[in-house]
C-alpha positions in Angstrom: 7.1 -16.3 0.4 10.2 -14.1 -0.2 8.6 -10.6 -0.5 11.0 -8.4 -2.9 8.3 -5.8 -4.6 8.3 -3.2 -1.4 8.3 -0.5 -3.5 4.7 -1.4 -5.0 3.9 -1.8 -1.2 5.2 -3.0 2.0 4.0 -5.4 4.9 2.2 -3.7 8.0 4.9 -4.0 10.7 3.7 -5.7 14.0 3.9 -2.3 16.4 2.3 -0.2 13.7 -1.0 -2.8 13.5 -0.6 -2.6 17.2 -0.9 1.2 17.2 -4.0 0.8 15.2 -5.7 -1.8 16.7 -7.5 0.6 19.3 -8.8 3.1 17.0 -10.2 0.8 14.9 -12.7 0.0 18.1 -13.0 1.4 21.3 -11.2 4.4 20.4 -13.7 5.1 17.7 -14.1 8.8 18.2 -14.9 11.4 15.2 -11.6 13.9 15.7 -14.0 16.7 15.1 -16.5 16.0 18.0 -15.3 17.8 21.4 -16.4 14.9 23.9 -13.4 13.0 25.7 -13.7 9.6 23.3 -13.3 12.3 20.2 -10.7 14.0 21.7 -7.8 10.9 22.1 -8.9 10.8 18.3 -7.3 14.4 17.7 -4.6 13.7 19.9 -3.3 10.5 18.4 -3.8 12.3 15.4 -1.8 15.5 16.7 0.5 12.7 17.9 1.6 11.4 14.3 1.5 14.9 12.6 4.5 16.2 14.7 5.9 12.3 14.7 6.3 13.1 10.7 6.7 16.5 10.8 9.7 16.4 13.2 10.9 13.4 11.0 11.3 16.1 7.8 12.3 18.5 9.4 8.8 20.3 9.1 6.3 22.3 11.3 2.8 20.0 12.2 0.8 22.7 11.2 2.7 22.5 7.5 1.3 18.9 7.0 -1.6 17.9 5.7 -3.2 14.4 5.7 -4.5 13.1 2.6 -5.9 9.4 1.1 -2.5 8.3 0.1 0.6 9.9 -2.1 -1.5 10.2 -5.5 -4.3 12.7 -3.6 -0.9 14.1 -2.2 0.5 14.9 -5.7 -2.9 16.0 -7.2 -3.7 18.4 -4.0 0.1 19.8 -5.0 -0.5 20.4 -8.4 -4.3 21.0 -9.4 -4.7 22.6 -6.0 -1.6 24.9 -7.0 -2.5 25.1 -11.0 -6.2 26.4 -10.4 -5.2 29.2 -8.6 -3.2 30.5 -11.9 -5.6 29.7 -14.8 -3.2 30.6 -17.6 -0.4 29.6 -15.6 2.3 26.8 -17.3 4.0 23.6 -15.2 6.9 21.9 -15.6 7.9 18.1 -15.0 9.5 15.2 -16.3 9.5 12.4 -18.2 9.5 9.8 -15.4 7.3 11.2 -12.9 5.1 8.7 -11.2 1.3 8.7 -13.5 -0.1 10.5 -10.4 2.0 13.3 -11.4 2.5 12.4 -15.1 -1.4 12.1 -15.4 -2.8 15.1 -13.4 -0.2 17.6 -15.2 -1.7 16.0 -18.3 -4.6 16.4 -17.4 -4.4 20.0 -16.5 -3.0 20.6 -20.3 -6.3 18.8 -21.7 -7.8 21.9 -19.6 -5.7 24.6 -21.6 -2.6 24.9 -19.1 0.8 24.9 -20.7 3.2 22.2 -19.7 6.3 21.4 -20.7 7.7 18.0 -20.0 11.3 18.0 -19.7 13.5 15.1 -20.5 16.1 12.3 -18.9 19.1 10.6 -19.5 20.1 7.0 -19.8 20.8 6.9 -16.0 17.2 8.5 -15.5 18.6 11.9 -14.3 16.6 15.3 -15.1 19.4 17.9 -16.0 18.6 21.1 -14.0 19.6 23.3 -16.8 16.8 22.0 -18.8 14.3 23.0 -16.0 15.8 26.3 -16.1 15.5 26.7 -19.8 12.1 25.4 -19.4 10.7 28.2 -17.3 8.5 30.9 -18.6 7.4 34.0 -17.2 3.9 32.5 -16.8 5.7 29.2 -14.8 3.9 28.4 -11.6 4.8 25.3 -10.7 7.6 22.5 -11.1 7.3 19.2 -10.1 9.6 16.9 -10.2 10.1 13.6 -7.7 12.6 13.2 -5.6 13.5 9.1 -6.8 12.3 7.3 -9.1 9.8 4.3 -8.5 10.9 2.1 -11.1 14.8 2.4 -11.5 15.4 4.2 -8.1 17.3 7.1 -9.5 17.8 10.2 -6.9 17.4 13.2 -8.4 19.4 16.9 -7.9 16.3 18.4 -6.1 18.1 21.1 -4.3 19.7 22.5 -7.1 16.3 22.3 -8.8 15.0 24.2 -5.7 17.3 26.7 -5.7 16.4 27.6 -9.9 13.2 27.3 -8.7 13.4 30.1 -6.1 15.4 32.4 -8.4 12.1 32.3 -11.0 9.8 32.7 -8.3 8.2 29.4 -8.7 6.5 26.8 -6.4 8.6 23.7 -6.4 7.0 20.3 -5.5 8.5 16.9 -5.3 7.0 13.1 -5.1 9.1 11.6 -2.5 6.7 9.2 -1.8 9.8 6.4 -2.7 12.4 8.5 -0.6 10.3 8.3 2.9 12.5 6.2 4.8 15.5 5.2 2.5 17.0 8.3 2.8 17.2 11.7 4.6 14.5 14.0 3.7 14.8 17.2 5.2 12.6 19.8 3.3 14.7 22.8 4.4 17.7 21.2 2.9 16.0 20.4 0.3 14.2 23.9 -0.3 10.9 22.4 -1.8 7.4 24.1 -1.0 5.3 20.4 -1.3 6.1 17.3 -0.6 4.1 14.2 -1.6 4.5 11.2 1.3 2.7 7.8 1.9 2.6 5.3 5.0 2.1 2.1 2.8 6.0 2.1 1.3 7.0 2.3 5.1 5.0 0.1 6.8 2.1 1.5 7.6 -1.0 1.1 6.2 -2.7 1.7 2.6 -5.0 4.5 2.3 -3.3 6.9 4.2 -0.9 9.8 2.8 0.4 13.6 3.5 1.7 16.3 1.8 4.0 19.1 3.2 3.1 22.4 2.4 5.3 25.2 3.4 4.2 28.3 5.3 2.9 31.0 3.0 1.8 29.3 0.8 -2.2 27.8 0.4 -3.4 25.5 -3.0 -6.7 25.4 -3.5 -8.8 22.7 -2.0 -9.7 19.8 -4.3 -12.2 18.1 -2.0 -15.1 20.6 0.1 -16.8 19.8 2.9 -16.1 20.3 6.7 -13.0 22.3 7.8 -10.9 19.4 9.0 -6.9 19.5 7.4 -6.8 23.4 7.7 -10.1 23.3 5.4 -7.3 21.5 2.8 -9.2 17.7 3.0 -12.3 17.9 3.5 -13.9 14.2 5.3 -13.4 12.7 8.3 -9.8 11.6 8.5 -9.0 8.0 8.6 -7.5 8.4 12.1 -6.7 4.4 12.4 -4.6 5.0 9.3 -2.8 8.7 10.2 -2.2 6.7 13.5 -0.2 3.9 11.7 1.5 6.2 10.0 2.8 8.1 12.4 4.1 5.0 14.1 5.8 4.1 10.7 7.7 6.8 11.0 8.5 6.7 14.5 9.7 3.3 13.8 12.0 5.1 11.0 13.2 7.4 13.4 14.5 4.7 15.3 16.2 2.7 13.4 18.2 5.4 11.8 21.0 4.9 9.3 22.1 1.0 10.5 18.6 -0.1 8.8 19.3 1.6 5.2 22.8 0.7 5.3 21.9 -3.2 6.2 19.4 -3.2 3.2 21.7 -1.0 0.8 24.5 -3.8 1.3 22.0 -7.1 0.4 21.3 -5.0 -2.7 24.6 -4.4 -3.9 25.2 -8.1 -3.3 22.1 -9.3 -5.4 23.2 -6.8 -7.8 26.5 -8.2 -8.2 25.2 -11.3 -8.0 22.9 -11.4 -11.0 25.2 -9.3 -13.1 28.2 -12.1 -12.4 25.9 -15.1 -13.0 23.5 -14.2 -16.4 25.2 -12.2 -19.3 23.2 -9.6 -21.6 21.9 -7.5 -18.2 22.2 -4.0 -17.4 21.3 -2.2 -14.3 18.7 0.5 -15.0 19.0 3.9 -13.4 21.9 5.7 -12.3 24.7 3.2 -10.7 25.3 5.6 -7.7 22.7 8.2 -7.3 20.3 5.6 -6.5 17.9 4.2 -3.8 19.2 1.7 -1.1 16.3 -0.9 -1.3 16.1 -0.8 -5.6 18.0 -3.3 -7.8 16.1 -3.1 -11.7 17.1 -4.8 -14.1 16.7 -5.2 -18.0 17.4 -9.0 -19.6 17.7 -9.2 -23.1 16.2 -11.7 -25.3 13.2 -12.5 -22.3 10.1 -10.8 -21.7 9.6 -9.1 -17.9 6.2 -10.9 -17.6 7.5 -14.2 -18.4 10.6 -13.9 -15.6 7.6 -12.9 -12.9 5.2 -16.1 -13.4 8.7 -18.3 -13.5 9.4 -16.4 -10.4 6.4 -16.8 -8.4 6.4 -20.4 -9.0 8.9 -20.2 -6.6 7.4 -18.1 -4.2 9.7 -15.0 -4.8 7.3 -11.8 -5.6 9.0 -9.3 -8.3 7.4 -6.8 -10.4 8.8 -5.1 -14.1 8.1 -1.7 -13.2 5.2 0.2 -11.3 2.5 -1.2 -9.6 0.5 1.1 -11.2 0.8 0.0 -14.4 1.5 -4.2 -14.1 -1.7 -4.8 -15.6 -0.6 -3.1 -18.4 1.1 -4.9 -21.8 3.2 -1.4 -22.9 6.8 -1.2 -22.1 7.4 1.1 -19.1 7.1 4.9 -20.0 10.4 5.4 -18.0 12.6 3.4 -19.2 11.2 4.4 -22.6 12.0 8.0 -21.3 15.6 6.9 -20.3 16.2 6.3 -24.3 15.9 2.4 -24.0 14.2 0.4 -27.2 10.6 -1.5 -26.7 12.3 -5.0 -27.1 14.9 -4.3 -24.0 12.0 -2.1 -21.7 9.9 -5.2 -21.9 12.8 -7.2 -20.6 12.9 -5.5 -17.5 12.7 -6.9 -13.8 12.8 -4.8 -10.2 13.7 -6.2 -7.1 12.6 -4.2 -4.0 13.7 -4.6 -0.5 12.8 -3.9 3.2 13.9 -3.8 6.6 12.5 -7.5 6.9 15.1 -9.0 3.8 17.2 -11.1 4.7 20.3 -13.2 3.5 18.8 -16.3 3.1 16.5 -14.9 0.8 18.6 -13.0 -1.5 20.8 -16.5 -1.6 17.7 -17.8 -2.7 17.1 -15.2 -5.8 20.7 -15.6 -6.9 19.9 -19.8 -6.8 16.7 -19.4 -9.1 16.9 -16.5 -11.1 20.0 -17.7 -13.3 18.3 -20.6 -14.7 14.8 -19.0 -15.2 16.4 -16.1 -17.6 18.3 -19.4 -19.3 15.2 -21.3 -19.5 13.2 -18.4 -20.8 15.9 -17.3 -23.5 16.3 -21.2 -25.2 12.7 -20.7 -25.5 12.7 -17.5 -27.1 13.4 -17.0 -31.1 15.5 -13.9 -31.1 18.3 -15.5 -28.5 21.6 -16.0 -30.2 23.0 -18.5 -27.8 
């Protein structure tokens, strides 16, 4: 199978399921017990905090371990949010729906958001967020790329309107982790969302960064593990693999991004060359390394996926999140295009295990499938 939807979810690598292996049985100790089994538990655990920690540029004791990158976002924003009842939010059009959702959410509560907008590259102006703050503005939250298109967005000059107003600023770079640098001084944000599964590691297992000085309110109670932030026993297996994820990042530097950045540029400028009526979606340069999306006209993003997995090749038209769903992606609806062309749309993810042979392989089949599907079609010209 040729596996090009890693940013929906990535393969375990081999020396993280190694890492794993022994805490999911003879190292079975609870973290919070003080005998010696218990207590590798905390220090594997220790182990991968400062592994991720040192990899952002963070402090251990500012990172908290959650169930995955949507706990991460809501523990951000409702754990933020509930401490200001009549407080007012800010975010954007193309947030990932576990940032998109919880904000709305919060309004359906009787908090004041205000949603601010995109353009056709999928880039938030930072003079709208400005012009969007109020005096009762607690939070802003905006990601740091986008899932769907790949988009980077201008989070340090975000940051630094955000600590002129006095506001929390938090960011979903759950897409980021990996692809490129995150540093959150540099970056000047106050949360960070994170999540081992789109590097390798396992599902089920997330964090979010939360500077010193500053304490959201607890979504889950309980016991006082995760600086009484999480209550529940922590998946330690999970935290484990994660922290070897990122290890493995740490490794690999630069070479690995760069390796993956250049087999997208070539499948982008191989599709683009071969099938006419395609644009790239998302901003041309400003963009993720591993992210190639595309919009087809005259074809329908579903139809392109079944032709694809008939020969093996796994795609998706947008966010996992939503591939069950038949509306037109809210981002690229966001990003000003129509229905008809956001339901044409096709994303191609890759990871540190593409290879050549494979992207040959997408270039071979792909061309005739958007041909195939478009004689078939009604509305194609040709």
């Amino acid at each position: 199978m040729i596996y090009l939807d890693n940013a929906a979810t990535t393969r375990v690598a081999p020396e993280v399921f190694e890492a794993m292996a022994p805490f999911l049985q003879d190292e079975y100790g609870n973290p919070s017990s003080i005998y010696a089994l218990a207590g590798r538990s905390a220090a594997a655990m220790e182990t991968a905090r400062r592994a991720l920690a040192d990899f952002i540029g963070a402090e251990p004791d500012e990172i908290i371990f959650t169930g995955g990158g949507s706990e991460a976002d809501n523990l951000a924003i409702k754990g933020t949010m509930r401490k200001w009842p009549d407080g007012h939010m800010i975010t954007s059009a193309i947030e990932h729906h576990a940032v998109l959702h919880t904000c709305k959410a919060l309004r359906d509560e009787g908090y004041e958001l205000t949603i601010v907008g995109v353009d056709q590259s999928g880039l938030v102006d930072p003079d709208e967020v400005r012009e969007a703050i109020q005096p009762e503005t607690r939070l802003i939250s905006i990601m740091h790329s986008n899932n769907e298109v790949g988009t980077i967005q201008s989070i340090e000059e975000i940051a630094q309107i955000a600590r002129e107003a006095e506001v929390r600023l938090h960011t979903d770079a759950v897409q980021s982790l990996g692809k490129v640098p995150l540093d959150v001084d540099e970056l000047g944000v106050d949360m960070m969302a994170l999540s081992a599964h789109k590097v390798h590691g396992p599902k089920g297992v997330g964090a979010l960064y939360i500077r010193k000085g500053f304490r959201p309110e607890s979504l889950i109670h309980g016991g006082g593990q995760e600086r009484r932030l999480r209550a529940g026993t922590e998946n330690v297996p999970g935290i484990v693999g994660f922290g070897r994820a990122v290890e493995l990042l740490a490794q690999q530097g630069e070479e690995t991004a760069e390796r993956v950045r250049s087999l997208r540029d070539r499948l982008i400028q191989g599709i683009t060359g071969a099938i006419d009526e395609v644009a790239l979606s998302g901003h041309p340069t400003r963009r993720l390394p591993n992210i190639a999306s595309f919009l087809f006209r005259y074809v329908e993003g579903e139809g392109i996926l079944l032709s694809l997995d008939m020969h093996d090749i796994a795609a998706s038209s947008g966010s996992a999140c939503t591939s069950g769903s038949l509306d037109p992606s809210h981002v690229l609806l966001a990003m000003g295009y129509s229905h008809e062309a956001a339901h044409g749309s096709l994303r191609l993810s890759l990871s540190r295990y593409t290879t050549d042979e494979e992207i040959d392989t997408v270039l071979e089949v792909l061309p005739p499938i958007i041909q195939r599907l478009r004689d078939m079609s009604p509305l194609y010209p040709g």
